[in-house]
C-alpha positions in Angstrom: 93.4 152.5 75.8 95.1 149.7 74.0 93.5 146.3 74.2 95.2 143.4 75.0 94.2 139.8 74.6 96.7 137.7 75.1 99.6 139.9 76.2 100.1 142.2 79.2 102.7 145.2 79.3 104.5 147.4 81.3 106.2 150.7 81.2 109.0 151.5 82.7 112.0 154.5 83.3 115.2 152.8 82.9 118.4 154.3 84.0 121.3 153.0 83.5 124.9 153.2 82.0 124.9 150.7 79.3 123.2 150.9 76.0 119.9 150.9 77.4 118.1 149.2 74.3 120.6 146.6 75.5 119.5 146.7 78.9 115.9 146.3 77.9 116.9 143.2 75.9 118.3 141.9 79.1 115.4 142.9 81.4 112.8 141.0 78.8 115.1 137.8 78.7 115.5 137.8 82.8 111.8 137.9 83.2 110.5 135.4 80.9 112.5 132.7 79.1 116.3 133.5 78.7 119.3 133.6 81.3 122.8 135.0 81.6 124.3 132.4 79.4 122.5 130.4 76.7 120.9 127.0 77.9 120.2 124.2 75.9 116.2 124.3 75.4 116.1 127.9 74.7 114.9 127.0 71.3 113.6 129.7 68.2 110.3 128.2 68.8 110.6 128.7 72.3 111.1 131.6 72.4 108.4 133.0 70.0 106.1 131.2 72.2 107.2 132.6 75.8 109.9 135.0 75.2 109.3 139.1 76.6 109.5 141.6 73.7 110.7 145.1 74.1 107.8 147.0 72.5 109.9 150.2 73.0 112.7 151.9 74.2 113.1 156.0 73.8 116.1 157.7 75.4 114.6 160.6 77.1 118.1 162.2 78.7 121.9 161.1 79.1 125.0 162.2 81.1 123.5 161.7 84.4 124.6 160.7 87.5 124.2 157.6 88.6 120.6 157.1 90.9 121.9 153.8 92.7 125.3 152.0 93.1 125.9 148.4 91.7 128.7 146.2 92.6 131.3 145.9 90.0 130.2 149.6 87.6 132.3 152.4 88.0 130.5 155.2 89.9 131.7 157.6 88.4 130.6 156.3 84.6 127.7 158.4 83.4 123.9 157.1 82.8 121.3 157.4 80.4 117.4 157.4 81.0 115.0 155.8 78.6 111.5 154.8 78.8 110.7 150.9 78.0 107.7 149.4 77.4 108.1 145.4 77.8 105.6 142.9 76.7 104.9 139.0 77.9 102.2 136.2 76.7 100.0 135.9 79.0 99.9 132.3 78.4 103.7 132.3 80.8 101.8 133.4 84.1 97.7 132.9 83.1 95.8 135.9 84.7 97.6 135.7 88.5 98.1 138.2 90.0 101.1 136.8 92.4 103.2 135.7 89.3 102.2 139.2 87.6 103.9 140.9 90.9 106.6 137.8 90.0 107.2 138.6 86.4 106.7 142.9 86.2 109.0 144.0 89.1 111.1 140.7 89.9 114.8 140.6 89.9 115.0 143.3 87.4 115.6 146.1 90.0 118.5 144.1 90.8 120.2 143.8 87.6 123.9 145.3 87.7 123.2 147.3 84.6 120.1 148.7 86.4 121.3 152.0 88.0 117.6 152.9 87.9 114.1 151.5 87.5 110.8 152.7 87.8 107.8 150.7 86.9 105.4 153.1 85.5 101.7 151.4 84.1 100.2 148.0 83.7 98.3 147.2 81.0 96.3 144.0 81.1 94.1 141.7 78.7 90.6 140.9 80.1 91.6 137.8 81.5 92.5 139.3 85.0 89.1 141.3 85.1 87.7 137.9 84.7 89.6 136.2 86.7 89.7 139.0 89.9 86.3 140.6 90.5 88.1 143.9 91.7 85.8 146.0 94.4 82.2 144.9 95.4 81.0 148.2 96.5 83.3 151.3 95.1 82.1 155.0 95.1 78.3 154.0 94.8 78.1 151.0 97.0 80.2 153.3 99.7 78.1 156.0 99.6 74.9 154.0 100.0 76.1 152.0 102.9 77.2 155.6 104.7 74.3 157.5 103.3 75.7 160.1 101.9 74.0 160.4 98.1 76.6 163.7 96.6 79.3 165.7 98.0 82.7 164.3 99.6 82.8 162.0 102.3 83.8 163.8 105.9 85.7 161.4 107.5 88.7 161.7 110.6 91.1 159.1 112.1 90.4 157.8 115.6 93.2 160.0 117.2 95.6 159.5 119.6 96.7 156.8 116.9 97.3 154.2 119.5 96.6 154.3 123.7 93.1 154.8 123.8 90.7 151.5 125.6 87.7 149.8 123.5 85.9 152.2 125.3 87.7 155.9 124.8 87.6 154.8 121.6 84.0 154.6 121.4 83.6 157.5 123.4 85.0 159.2 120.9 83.2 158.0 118.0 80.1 158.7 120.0 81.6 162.5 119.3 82.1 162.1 116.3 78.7 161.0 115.7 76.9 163.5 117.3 79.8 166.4 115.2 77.9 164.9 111.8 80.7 162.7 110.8 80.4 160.3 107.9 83.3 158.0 108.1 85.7 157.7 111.0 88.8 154.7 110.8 91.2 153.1 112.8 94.7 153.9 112.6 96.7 152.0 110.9 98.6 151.1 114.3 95.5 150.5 116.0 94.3 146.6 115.2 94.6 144.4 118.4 96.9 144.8 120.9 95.6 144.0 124.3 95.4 146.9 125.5 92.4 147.1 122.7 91.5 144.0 121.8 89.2 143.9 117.8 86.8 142.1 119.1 86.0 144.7 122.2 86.5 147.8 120.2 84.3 147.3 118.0 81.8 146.0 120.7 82.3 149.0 122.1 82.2 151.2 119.0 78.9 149.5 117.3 76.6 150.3 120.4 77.7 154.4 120.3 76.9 153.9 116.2 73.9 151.9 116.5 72.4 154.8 118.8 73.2 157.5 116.6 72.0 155.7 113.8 68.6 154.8 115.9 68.4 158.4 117.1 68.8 160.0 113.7 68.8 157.7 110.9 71.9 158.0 109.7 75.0 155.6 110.2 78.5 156.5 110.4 80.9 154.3 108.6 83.9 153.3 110.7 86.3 151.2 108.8 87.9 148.2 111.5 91.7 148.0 111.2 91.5 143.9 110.8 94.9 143.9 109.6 96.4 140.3 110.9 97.2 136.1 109.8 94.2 135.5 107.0 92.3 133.0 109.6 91.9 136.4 111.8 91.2 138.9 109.4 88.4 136.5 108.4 87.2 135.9 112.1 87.5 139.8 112.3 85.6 140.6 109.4 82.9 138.2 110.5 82.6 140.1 113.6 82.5 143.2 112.2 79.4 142.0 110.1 77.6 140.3 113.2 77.8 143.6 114.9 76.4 145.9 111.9 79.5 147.4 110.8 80.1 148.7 107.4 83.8 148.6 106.4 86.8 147.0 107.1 90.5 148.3 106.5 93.4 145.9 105.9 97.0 147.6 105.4 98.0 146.5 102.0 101.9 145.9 102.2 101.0 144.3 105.6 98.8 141.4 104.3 99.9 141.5 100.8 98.4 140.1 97.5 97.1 136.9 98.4 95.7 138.2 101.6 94.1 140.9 99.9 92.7 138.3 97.2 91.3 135.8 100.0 90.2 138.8 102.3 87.7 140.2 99.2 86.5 136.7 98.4 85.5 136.2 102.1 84.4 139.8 102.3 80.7 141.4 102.3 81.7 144.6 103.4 84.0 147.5 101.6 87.3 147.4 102.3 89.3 150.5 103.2 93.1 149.9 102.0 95.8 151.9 103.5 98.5 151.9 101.7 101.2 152.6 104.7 104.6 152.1 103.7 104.0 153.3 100.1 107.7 155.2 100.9 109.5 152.5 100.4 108.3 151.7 96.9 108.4 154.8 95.7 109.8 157.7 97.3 113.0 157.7 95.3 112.0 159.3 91.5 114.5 156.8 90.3 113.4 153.1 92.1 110.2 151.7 92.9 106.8 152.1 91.4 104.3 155.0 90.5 101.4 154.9 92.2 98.6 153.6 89.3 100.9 150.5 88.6 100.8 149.6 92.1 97.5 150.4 92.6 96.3 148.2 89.7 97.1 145.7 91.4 95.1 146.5 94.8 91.9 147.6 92.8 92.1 144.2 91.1 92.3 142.5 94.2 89.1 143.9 95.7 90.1 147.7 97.2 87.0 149.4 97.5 88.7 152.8 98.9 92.3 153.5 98.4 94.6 156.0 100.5 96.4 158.4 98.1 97.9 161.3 100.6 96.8 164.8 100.9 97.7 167.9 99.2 99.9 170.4 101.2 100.6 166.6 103.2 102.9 166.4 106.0 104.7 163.6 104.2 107.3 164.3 101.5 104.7 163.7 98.4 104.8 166.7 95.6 101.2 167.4 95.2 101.1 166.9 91.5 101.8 163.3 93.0 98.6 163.0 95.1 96.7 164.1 91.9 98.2 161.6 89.4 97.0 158.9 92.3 93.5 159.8 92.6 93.0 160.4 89.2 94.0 156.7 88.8 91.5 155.4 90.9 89.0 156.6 88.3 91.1 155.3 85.4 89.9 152.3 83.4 92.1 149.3 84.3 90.6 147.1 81.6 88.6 147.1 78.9 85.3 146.6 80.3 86.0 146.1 83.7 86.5 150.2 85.1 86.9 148.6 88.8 87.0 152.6 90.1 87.4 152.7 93.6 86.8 156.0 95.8 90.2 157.7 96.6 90.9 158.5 100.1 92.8 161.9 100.8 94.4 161.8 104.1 98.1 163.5 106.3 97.8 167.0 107.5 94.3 167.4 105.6 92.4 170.6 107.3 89.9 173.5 105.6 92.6 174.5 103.5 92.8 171.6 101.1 89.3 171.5 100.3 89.8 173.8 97.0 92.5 172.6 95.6 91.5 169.2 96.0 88.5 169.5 94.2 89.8 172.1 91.4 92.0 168.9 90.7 90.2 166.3 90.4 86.5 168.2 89.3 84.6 165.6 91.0 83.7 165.2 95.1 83.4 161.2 94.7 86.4 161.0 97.8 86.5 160.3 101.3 88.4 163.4 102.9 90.2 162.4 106.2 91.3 165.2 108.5 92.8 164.1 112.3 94.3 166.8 113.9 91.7 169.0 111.6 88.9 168.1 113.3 89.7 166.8 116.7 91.7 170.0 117.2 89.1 172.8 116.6 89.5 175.3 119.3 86.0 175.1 119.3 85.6 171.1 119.4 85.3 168.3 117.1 81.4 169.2 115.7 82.7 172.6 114.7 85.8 170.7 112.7 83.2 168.7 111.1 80.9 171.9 110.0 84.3 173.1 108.8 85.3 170.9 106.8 81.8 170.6 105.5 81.3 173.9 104.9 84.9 174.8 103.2 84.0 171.5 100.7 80.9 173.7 100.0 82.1 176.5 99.6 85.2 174.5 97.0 81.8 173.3 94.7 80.1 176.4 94.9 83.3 178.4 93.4 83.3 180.3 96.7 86.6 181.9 98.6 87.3 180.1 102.0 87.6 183.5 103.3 84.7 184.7 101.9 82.8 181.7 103.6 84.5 181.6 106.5 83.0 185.0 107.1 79.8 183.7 106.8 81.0 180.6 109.0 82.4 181.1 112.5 83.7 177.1 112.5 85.0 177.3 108.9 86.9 180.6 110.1 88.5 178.9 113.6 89.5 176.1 111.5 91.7 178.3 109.4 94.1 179.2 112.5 95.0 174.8 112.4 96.9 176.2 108.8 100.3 174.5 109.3 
């Protein structure tokens, strides 16, 4: 890992139809000191003080079509790809992450000569780890709060997604309790509507924990969609901590950077980010982000879990995808300042994801969310829960799921929920 002191980079996959060491010229001077024409004040000295520098620029394919239109470029003109690396002071932006944001994926995905961008890594000096304390609790401080010392995390999604009352919600969870769940969330539709006010749920939701956790000693996590305006995700939080919860979960492109920073500095719990509408930043392989840029950015800000799909999801993800994300969430960010948070694996996730998933990543530090998986056993939640359970077990133990499954009536009923 390269260190950086007083510079930050970032890499990029450029496409475009012009010369694209040109184009990389042009991207440095739009993000940092320089304009379309020349302006008085754009001095030498200047510029060696605040100007971008291309670091590099390797042409990695030509004669392509063009990814995206621009107004004014002949559609028919062929493109060339390149990967860019471009490099700022830090001393233009200080360690912030809002003018970071600002500065590495501004106006250059607008730029006429841009047929194609795709912002790939961040690299940043020790400043921001300074300056951001990144997640308070992580893997370890997760797993001690939910009480589960090795092994994945079992977790499910309160499902319907939406409909239920404050209390069919906890009568479910009371289920779910009793099936040996450890971590059950919210929906990312489900925060307050009046129909299920936050306050209420989690009234509700709290008492069917609290006895379970009374009755056996052991507490099921739920993470409290408290998604909303920054003076109620505060209130929100607050309650949640009154009534014993352990983990909130705010929808990242919903309350964006700053109310991710000032929900993690008013936070004591761990905060579960879901990162719907990732599709939109990154579903086309030519626009938009890859997943341990964007995530950088979250894991700075305070993420303590962090969604990153399923394998075999229902969602148009490549699996090699999901593994690049939850690999990242282990990567170092900066020097000195790891800031791993625990990757959550999620859509369409039943028994038979459990190998594959942990043949990728060699390590069960994850929070495995099933739905449909475990609410729709034939046989009833607490047998999707020993399911899952027991195909995770079988994963780690270099077992066959059909060889456990034969040894496991629940493991082998889960198997007919393949899609």
């Amino acid at each position: 890992m390269t260190t950086l002191i007083d510079r930050f980079e970032a890499d990029y996959i450029l496409e475009t139809t012009a010369d694209p060491a040109k184009v990389a010229e042009t991207m440095a001077g739009e993000q940092s000191s320089g304009t379309f024409v020349k302006v008085p004040g754009e001095s030498a000295e200047l510029k060696a003080r605040s100007a971008a520098r291309v670091s590099a620029c390797e042409v990695i394919a030509t004669d392509l079509p063009q990814a995206l239109p621009s107004a004014g470029v002949d559609p028919q003109r062929r493109a060339s790809r390149a990967r860019v690396t471009l490099s700022w002071p830090l001393d233009n932006i200080g360690p912030s992450l809002t003018n970071l944001l600002a500065t590495v994926a501004g106006n250059l995905f607008e730029l006429r000569q841009v047929s194609g961008l795709r912002l790939e890594r961040l690299r940043l000096p020790p400043a921001f780890g300074e300056a951001y304390a990144g997640p308070a609790f992580g893997v370890a401080g997760t797993r001690r709060l939910a009480g589960v010392e090795s092994g994945p995390m079992i977790g499910t999604i309160i499902k319907p997604s939406i409909g239920f009352d404050p209390q069919q919600t906890a009568d479910l969870v009371a289920t779910l309790c009793a099936a040996g769940i450890d971590f059950v969330k919210d929906d990312e539709l489900q925060s307050a509507g009046p129909t299920c006010p936050f306050e209420a749920r989690v009234d509700a939701v709290m008492r069917v924990v609290d006895a379970h956790a009374d009755k056996t000693g052991k507490k099921v996590m739920v993470a409290f969609n408290l998604t909303g305006d920054l003076d109620e995700m505060r209130r929100r939080h607050d309650h949640v901590l009154e009534s014993g919860g352990t983990c909130v979960m705010a929808s990242l492109n919903s309350v964006g950077l700053v109310g991710m920073v000032e929900l993690r500095r008013h936070c004591a719990l761990p905060i579960h980010a879901h990162r719907n509408g990732w599709g939109y930043l990154s579903r086309h392989p030519s626009l938009g982000w890859s997943y341990p840029a964007w995530a950088a950015l979250w894991r700075l800000a305070g993420a303590d879990h962090m969604h990153v799909n399923g394998l075999a999801n229902k969602f148009a993800e490549a699996d090699d995808s999901v593994v690049e994300a939850a690999r990242s969430c282990a990567e170092p960010l900066i020097d000195g300042a790891p800031m791993t948070v625990m990757p959550v694996f999620s859509s369409g996730q039943t028994v038979w994801q459990a190998q594959g998933t942990y043949a990728a990543l060699g390590s069960a530090d994850l929070i495995h969310c099933s739905g449909g998986g475990i609410l729709a056993h034939p046989d009833g939640p607490a047998a999707g829960v020993t399911a899952l359970r027991s195909a995770w077990e079988a994963a780690m133990a270099g077992t066959p799921l059909a060889e456990a499954a034969a040894a496991e009536p629940a493991l082998a009923g889960a198997m007919t929920l393949k899609a």
